[in-house]
C-alpha positions in Angstrom: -55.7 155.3 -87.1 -58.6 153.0 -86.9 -58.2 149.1 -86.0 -61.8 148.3 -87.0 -63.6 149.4 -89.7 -67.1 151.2 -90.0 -68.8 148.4 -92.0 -67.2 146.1 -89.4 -69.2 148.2 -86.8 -72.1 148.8 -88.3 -72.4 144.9 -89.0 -72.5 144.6 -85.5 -75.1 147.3 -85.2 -78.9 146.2 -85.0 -80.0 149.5 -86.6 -79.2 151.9 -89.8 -77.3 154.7 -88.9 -77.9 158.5 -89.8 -75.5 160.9 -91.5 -75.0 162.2 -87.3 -74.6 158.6 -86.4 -72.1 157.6 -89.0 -69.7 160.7 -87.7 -70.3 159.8 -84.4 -69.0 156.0 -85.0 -66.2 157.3 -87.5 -64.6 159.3 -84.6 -65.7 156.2 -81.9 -63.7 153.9 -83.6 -60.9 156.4 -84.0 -61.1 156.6 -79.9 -61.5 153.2 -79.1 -58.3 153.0 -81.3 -56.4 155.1 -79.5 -57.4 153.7 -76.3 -56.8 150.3 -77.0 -52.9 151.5 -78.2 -52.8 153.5 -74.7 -54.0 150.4 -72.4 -51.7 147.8 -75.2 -49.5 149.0 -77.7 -49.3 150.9 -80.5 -49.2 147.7 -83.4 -49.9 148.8 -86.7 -53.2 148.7 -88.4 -52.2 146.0 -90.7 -50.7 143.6 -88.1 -52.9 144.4 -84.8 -54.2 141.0 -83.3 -58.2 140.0 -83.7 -58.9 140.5 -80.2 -57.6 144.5 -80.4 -60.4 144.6 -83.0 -62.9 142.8 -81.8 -62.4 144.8 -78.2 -62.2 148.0 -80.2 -65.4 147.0 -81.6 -67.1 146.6 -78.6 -66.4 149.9 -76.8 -67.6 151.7 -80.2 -70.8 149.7 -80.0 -71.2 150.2 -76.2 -71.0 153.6 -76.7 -73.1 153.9 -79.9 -75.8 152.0 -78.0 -75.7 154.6 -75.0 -73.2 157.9 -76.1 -75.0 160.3 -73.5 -73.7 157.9 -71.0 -77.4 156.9 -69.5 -77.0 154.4 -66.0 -80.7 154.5 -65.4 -84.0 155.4 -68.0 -87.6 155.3 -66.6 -91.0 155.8 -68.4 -94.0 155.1 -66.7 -93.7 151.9 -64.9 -90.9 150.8 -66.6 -87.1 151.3 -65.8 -84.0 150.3 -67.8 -80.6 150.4 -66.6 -77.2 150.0 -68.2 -74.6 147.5 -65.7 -71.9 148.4 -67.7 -71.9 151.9 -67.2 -69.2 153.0 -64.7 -70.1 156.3 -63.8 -66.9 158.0 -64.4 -66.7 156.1 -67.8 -70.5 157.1 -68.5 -70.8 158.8 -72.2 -67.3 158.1 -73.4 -65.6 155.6 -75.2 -64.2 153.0 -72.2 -62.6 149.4 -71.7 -64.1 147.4 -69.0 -61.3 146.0 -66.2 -61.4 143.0 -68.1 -61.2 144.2 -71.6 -58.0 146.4 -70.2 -56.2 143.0 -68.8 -56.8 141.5 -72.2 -55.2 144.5 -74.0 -52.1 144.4 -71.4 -51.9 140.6 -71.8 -51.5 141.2 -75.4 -49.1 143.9 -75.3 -46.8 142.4 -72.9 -47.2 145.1 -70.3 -49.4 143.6 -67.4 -47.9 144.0 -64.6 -46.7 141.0 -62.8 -43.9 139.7 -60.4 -40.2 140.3 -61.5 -36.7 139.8 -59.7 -34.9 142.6 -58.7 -31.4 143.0 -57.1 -31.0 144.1 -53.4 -28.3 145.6 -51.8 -27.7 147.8 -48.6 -26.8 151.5 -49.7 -23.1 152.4 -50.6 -22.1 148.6 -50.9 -20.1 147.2 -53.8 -21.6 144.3 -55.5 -19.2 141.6 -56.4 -19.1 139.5 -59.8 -20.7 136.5 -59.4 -18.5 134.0 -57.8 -19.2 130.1 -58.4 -20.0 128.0 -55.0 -17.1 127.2 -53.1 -16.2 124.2 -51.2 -16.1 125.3 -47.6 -16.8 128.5 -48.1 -20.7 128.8 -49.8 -21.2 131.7 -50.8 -24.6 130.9 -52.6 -27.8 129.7 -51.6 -29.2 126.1 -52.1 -32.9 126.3 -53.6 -35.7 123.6 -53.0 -36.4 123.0 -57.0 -33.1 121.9 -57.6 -32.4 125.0 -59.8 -29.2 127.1 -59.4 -28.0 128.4 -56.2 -28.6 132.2 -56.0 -26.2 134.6 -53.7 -27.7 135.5 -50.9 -24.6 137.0 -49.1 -21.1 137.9 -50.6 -19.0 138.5 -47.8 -15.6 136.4 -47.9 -15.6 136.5 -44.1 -19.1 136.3 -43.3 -20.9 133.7 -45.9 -24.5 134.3 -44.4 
């Protein structure tokens, strides 16, 4: 499973690859696949959205570019130095941080804040009970939203 293609890569590519070269991008794009589907979601080929491909694309090229996973090259007096290279993602096929948040966004899976209920151990919850005259058993909110129950005790609203 590949969600880019190898013409798609090496258009991106600012060199002609070699017979070793085109095996090595075959299997990158393969990884960056799966990668993208472990950090995302699985879509299917046909259907994945343009970013997955274009971020897919990237890696491949990224690694391409540098696949012994170089941080620092010097020759003589001059020194190059890759600032993309995380040394534990070095040689490999890798997302940046950013690249990964764009591949959770996508998938649905970042993260984030969610409600949960909370109740002391070995208490019953109660069905929800609508607000009471004299007796309030839910909690006014500032937004002008719903109340919420806060505390469902018939003897002991709060």
């Amino acid at each position: 499973m590949s969600y880019a293609t190898l013409d798609e890569l090496t258009g991106r590519l600012d060199w002609e690859l070699d017979e070793d070269e085109l095996r090595i991008a075959v299997t990158a794009l393969e990884d960056a696949s799966d990668l993208a589907a472990t950090y995302g979601r699985e879509w299917p080929e046909e259907r994945a959205p343009r970013l997955v491909k274009t971020l897919v694309l990237k890696a491949a090229v990224r690694y391409l570019r540098n696949p012994n996973g170089y941080t620092q090259s010097r020759a003589g007096d001059e020194t190059l130095g890759w600032s993309d290279a995380h040394g534990r993602d070095a040689g490999s096929i890798y997302f940046t941080r950013e690249e990964i948040r764009l591949l959770e966004d996508l998938a649905g899976t970042r993260p984030g804040l969610t409600s949960v209920t909370v109740s002391a151990w070995g208490s019953k919850l109660r069905p929800h009970r609508p607000s009471r005259v004299g007796g309030e058993s839910l909690v006014p909110v500032e937004y002008d939203g719903r109340p919420f129950p806060l505390f469902n005790d018939d003897g002991e609203p709060w």
